[in-house]
C-alpha angles and dihedrals in degrees: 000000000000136000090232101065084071097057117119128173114253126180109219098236087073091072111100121233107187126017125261109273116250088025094231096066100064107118127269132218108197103200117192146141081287104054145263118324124193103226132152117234093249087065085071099104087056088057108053129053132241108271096035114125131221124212119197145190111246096182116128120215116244127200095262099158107097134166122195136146140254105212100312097334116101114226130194120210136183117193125234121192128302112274117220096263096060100272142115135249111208144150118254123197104228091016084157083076095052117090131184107278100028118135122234108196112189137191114297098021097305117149143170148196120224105227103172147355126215119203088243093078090260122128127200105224123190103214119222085221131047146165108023092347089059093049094057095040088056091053093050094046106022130079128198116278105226116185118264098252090064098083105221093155085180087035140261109349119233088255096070095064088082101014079070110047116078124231086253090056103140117112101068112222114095124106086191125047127244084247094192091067090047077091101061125098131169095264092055089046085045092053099036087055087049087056090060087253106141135205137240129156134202119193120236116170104213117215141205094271088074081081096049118108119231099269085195124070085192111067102201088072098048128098125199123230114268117248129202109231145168139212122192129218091232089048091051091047092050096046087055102041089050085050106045090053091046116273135136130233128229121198119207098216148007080252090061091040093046085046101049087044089060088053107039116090126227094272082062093264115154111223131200108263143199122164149073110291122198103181126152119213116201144142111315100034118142101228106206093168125058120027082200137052124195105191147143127255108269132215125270111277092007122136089238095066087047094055095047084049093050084050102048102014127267096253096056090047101051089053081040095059098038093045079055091045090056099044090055104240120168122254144227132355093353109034151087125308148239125215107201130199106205115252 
């Protein structure tokens, strides 16, 4: 299987730039067995049925873009996601400069030791602050890291700081949103909870590697960037309990599906769930979680668009994707939605 059988052509001027305002009323492709059907997000409670559960992605985006020196050289870093010792995984432009033992100082007395350095262009720092302290260091120094197909040529508006951030937003620890639950407001959630659709949420911190291109053509050598997520007991409970009376489960996101395929066994049992996931979803997986998928529309030759192919069949996506095109939706973070039913 190649990268390049998920190529599609896609004028630019179909990349969103801003979100839909209000956020409910971006538009909605419902893709099934039956065809493509025009909807707007806030059609979603007509579309499911009572009983049918919603998982979502409670992850809050954190200002994870920072620049600093070392010494006079200026350095650019993206944070990843926290290590198990405390310290921090991130992408660094002109890693090949940094060496163990440098010393990275950033805006408001922020500082960090360079540990380590990968060959992918990833360091290992080791913060002056943590817990609390670091929090608040971070939001003094760091910007939102918006992905590069959002054009902020001065850097993120004030209006991002809430444009990205999902209604869910509470466990601090993403540097990307969860784009598919930028579309949700009080009054969706109000209306999906009236049509007997419950809410549940897992947490999956996504990390910078959810900008990365494939580096292989072929995908059997590539691996996916590791995530840190968490399943609770009352959400697995939830999940199994809505399964096993019928109901179907919709995951908000290729990050909570992503998440609920790494901790359901193989009889289809969601299980509770705390640890890093690198699973690639691709063509040929067997799904054994969520029966539904809200999400955005991905890039070309992302992993994202393989796993929504691999979910509702590549065939059905790439029509999918050029009847969008030509109906002119909006891609990416912020842009419009799919709603998929599973092949």
């Amino acid at each position: 299987m190649q990268a390049a059988d998920f190529d599609f052509p896609l004028p630019p001027e179909r990349i969103a730039q801003h979100p839909a305002r209000p956020r409910d009323s971006a538009r909605l492709l419902h893709v099934s067995g039956g065809g493509l059907r025009d909807h707007r997000v806030r059609d979603l409670p007509s579309l499911l049925r009572p009983g049918d559960l919603l998982v979502a992605n409670d992850t809050r985006v954190i200002p994870a873009q920072l620049e600093g020196r070392r010494g006079e050289a200026r350095v650019g870093i993206t944070l990843d996601r926290p290590l198990a010792d405390g310290s921090w995984h991130a992408l660094a432009r002109n890693a090949r400069r940094l060496r163990a033992g440098d010393e990275i100082a950033f805006a408001g007395g922020l500082g960090a030791r360079v540990l380590r350095r990968d060959a992918d262009g990833g360091v290992a720092l080791a913060f002056n602050r943590e817990g609390a302290a670091f929090d608040a260091a971070l939001r003094r120094a760091g910007a939102l890291a918006l992905p590069p197909y959002i054009a902020r040529p001065h850097g993120p508006e004030p209006a991002d700081e809430q444009d990205y951030q999902t209604l869910f937003a509470l466990h601090e620890g993403a540097v990307a949103a969860p784009t598919a639950g930028l579309h949700f407001t009080p009054g969706l959630v109000a209306a999906l909870k009236e049509r007997g659709v419950a809410s549940v949420t897992v947490t999956l911190h996504v990390g910078a590697g959810t900008f990365l291109p494939l580096r292989e053509a072929d995908l059997d050598r590539h691996r996916l960037h590791s995530e840190r997520g968490i399943v609770g007991r009352e959400t697995a409970a939830a999940v199994n309990a809505a399964r096993a009376s019928g109901g179907r489960v919709l995951a908000v996101g290729t990050t909570s599906l992503r998440l609920l395929e790494t901790a359901t066994d193989a009889d289809g049992v969601l299980h509770p769930f705390a640890g890093d996931t690198e699973l690639f979803i691709r063509p040929g997986h067997r799904f054994r979680s969520a029966s539904l998928l809200l999400t955005n529309f991905h890039l070309p030759r992302s992993s994202l668009f393989m796993l929504v192919c691999a979910f509702a069949g590549t065939a059905r996506m790439q029509a999918a994707y050029a009847h969008a095109v030509e109906r002119g939706y909006r891609f990416y973070s912020y842009g419009d939605a799919t709603l998929l039913e599973r092949a």
